[in-house]
C-alpha positions as a Python dict, from the first residue, in 0.01 Angstrom:
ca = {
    (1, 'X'): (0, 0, 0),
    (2, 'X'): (91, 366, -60),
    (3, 'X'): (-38, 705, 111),
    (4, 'X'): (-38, 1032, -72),
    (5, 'X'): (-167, 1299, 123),
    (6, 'X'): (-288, 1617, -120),
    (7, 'X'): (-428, 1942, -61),
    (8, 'X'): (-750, 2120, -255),
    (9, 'X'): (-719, 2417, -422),
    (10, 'X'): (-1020, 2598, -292),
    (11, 'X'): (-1013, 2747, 62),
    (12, 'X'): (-1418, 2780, 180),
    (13, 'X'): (-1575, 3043, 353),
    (14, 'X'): (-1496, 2906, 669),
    (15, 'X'): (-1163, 2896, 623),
    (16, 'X'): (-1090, 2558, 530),
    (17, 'X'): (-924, 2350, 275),
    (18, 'X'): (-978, 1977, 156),
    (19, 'X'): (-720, 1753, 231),
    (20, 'X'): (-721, 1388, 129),
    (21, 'X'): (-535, 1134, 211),
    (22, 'X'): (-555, 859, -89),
    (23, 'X'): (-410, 474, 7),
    (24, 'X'): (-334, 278, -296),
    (25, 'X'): (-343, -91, -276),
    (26, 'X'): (-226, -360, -556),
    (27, 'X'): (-527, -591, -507),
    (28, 'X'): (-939, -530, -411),
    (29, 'X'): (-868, -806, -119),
    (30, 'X'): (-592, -613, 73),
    (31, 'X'): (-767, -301, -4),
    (32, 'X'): (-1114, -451, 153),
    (33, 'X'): (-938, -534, 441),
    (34, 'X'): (-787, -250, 555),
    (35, 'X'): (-1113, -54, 471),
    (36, 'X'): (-1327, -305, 745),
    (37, 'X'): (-1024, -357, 940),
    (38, 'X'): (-832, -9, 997),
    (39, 'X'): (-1144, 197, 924),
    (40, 'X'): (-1505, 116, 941),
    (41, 'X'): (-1459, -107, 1233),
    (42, 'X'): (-1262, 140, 1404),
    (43, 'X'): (-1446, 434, 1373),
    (44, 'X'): (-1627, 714, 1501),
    (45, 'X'): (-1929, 785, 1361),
    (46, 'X'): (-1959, 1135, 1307),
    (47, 'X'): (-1597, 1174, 1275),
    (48, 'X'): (-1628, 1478, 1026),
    (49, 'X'): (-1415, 1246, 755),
    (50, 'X'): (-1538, 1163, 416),
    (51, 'X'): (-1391, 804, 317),
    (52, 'X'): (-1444, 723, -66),
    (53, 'X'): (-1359, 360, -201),
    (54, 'X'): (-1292, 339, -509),
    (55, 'X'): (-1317, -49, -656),
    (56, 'X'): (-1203, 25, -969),
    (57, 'X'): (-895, 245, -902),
    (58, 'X'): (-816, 16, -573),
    (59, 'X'): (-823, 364, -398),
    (60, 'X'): (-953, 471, -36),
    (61, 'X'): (-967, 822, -13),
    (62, 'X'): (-1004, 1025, 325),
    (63, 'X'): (-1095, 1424, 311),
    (64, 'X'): (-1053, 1621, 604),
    (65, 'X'): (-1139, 2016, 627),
    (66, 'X'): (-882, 2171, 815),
    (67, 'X'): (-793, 2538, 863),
    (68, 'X'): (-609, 2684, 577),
    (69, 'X'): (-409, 2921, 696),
    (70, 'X'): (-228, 2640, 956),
    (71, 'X'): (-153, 2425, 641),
    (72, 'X'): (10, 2716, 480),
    (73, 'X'): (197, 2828, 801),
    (74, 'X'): (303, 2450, 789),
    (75, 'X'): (429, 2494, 394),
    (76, 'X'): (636, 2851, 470),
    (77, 'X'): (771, 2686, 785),
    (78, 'X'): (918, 2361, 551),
    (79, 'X'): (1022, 2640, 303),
    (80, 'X'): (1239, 2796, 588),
    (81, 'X'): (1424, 2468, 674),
    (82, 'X'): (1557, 2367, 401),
}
């Protein structure tokens, strides 16, 4: 499995941005598995996460709304590092 974690390109008008987190599995059995496994059984809820599987593209995708301006504090901060 691989993660990529991505941000949208649209900031709302409360301030947030979309960011998904996409795992990418070889095979619909592994990916099955982790979905009841590591999420559904695991879960809360009303956990304010949006999980999307996609069969066809052996994708799970998880979007969180999280407050744009810390996710581009985080991205200057990087920028400063290195």
């Amino acid at each position: 499995m691989k993660v990529k974690q991505e941000f949208g390109n649209t900031i709302y008008n409360d301030g947030t941005i979309a960011m998904k987190v996409k795992y990418i599995f070889e095979d619909v059995v592994s990916m099955m598995l982790f979905f009841k496994d590591e999420i559904w059984d695991g879960r809360e809820p009303h956990d304010n996460n949006n999980w999307e599987v996609n069969r066809s593209q052996l994708t799970i995708t998880c979007t969180t709304y999280v407050q744009a301006l810390d996710h581009y504090k985080s991205l200057i901060e990087e920028g400063e590092e290195e």
